[in-house]
Steps between C-alpha positions, in 0.01 A plus 500: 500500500188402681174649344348546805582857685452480890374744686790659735311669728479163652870427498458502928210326564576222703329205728379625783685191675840625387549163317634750162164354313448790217221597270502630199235627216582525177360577149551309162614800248379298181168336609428744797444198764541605862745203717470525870822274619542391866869449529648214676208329655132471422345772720601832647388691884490862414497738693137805426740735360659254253198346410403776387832610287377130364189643424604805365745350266232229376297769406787738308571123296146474408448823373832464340386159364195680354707740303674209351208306380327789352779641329495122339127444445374639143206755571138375570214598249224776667171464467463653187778304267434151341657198684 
């Protein structure tokens, strides 16, 4: 079991010169890292409205990615407590 989780809203994205390149995004469930894989060659033509389901699922990993992290990190000090 991979411990990376892709994003399948981007299960149909495709090259926009029907070669069957794919992309996928996908986040790291134990250290919150975000990968952004280009499958099957080392660049991708897409078209505006998959660029931005790219987009949109780069930004869903990060946030996810943030959740991660700070569920992992131990709390910072304020202002007002002794480091």
């Amino acid at each position: 079991m991979s411990a990376f989780a892709s994003d399948p809203s981007l299960d149909n994205v495709r090259n926009a010169a029907g070669d069957g390149t794919e992309v996928d995004v996908a986040v790291h469930l134990h250290d919150g890292t975000v990968r952004l894989s280009i499958l099957w060659t080392q660049e991708i033509l897409l078209s505006a409205d998959d660029a931005e389901q790219v987009a949109q699922a780069l930004q869903r990993a990060a946030e996810q990615a943030r959740s991660i992290t700070a569920a992992q990190s131990p709390p910072r000090p304020t202002a007002s407590e002794p480091h």
